[in-house]
C-alpha positions in Angstrom: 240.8 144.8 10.4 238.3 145.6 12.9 235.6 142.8 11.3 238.4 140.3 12.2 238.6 141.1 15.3 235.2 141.0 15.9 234.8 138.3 14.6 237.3 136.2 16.7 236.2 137.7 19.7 232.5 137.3 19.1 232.7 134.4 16.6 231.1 134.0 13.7 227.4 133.3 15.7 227.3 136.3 18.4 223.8 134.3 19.8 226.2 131.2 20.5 229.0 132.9 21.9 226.5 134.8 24.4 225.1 131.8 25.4 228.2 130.1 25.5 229.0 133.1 28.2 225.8 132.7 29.8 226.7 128.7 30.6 230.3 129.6 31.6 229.0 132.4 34.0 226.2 130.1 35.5 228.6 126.8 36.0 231.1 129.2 37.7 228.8 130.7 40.4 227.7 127.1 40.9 231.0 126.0 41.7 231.9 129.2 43.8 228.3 128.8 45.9 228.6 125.2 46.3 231.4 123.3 45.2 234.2 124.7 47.1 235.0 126.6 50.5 237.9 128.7 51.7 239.2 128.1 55.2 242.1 130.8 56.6 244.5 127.9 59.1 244.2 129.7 62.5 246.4 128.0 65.3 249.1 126.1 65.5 247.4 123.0 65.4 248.2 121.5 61.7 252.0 123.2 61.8 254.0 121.9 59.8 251.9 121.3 57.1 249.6 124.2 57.5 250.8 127.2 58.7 248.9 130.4 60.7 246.6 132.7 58.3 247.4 130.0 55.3 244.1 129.7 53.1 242.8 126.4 52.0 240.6 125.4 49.2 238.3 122.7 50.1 236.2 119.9 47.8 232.7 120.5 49.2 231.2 117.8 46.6 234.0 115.1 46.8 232.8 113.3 50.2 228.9 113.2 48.6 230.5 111.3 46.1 233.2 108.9 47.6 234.1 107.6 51.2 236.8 110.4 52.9 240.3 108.9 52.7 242.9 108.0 55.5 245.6 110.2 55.6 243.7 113.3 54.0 243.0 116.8 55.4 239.6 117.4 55.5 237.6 120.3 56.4 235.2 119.4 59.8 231.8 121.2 61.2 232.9 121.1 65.0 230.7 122.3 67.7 227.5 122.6 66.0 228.3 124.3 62.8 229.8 127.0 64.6 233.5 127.0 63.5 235.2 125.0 60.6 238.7 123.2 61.4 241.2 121.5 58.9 242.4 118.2 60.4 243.7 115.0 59.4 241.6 111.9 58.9 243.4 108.9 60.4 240.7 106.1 60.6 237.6 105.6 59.8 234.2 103.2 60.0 234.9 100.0 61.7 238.7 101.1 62.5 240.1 101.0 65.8 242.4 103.2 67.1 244.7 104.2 69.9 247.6 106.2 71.0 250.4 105.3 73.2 253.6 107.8 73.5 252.4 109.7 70.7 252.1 106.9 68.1 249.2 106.3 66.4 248.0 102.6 66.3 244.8 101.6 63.6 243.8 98.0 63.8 246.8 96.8 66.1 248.9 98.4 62.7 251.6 101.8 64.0 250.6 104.4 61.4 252.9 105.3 59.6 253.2 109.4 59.8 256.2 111.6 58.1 254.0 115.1 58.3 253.9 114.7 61.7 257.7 116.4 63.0 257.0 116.8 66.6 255.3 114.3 68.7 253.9 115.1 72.8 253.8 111.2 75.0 250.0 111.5 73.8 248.2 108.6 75.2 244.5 107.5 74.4 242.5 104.0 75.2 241.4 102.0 72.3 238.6 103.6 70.6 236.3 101.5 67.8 234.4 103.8 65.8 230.6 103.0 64.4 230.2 103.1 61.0 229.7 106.7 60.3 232.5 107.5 62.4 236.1 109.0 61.4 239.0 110.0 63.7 240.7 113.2 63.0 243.9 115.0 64.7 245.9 117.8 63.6 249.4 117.1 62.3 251.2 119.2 65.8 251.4 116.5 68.1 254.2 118.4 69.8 251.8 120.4 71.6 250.2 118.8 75.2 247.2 116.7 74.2 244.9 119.0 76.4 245.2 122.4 74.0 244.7 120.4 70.9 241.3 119.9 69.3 240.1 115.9 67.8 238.5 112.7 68.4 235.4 111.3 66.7 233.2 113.2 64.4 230.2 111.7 62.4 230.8 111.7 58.5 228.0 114.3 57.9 231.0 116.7 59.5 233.1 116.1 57.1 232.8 118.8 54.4 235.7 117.6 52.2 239.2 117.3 51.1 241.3 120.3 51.5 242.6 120.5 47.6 245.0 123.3 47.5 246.9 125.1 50.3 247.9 128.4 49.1 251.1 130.2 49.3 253.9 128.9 52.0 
C-alpha cells in the first residue's frame, strides 16, 4: 500500500517529478515578481464598479504585448511612480476627446458608458492626444470634476489591464 502511494505521489521517475517541481516553482515566482500586481481601490473615484479597500489583480505583461483597449481599467504610474491608480481608458493615440455636461465625446462620437451611474455637468475643451497618449477617468463622475484625478498619461504609464476584482 505505501509503494503505491509513493509511487503516485512521486511518480515512477522521482528525478522528473523534482524537476517537474523545480519548473513549476520557478514559472510561479516569475509570474508573482513580474507578471502581475495587486492594487487595494482607495477612494471613491471608480464607485460603482470598484468599491473602497477592493483588491485588484492587474496584467503587468499584457500592454508589452498589445495596444491598451478603450473601455478597460487599467492600472496608471501617476506622479512620478509615486502612487498607482485604477482608471478607465476612454481614448487613445490620435483620438480626440471632450466633455460637455458630463458626456464623453471621442471623435465627434457620445461614448457610450453604462458603468458610469452618476454623472457631475463635467465640461472639458477638445483635447487630441499624440500618439503615445491615452485618456483615462474614473467611472464616479458624480463627484465635482475638481476632487477627481485624470487626463492624459503617456502609454509607458500604463501598467496593465486590471484582470480580476476581488470580492464585492
Amino acid at each position: 500500500m505505501a509503494s503505491g502511494l509513493t509511487r503516485l505521489v512521486i511518480g515512477a521517475d522521482p528525478r522528473r517529478t523534482l524537476l517537474r517541481i523545480g519548473v513549476l516553482i520557478v514559472a510561479a515566482w516569475l509570474l508573482i515578481t513580474y507578471g502581475i500586481l495587486s492594487v487595494r481601490g482607495q477612494g471613491p473615484s471608480m464607485l460603482p464598479t470598484v468599491k473602497d479597500g477592493q483588491l485588484m489583480i492587474v496584467d503587468t505583461v499584457s500592454y508589452r504585448l498589445r495596444r491598451p483597449r478603450r473601455g478597460e481599467l487599467a492600472a496608471v504610474r501617476w506622479e512620478d511612480d509615486r502612487a498607482v491608480l485604477i482608471k478607465r481608458i476612454l481614448a487613445g493615440p490620435g483620438d480626440t476627446v471632450a466633455m460637455t455636461d458630463g458626456i464623453v465625446v471621442v471623435n465627434d462620437v457620445e461614448l457610450a458608458e453604462p458603468y458610469v451611474q452618476h454623472r457631475a455637468p463635467w465640461n472639458m475643451g477638445a483635447t487630441t492626444l499624440s500618439p503615445d497618449q491615452f485618456f483615462v477617468v474614473g467611472d464616479n463622475r458624480g463627484m465635482p470634476m475638481e476632487l477627481h484625478t485624470f487626463g492624459t498619461v503617456e502609454r509607458a504609464d500604463l501598467i496593465g489591464p486590471v484582470f480580476w476584482i476581488v470580492g464585492n
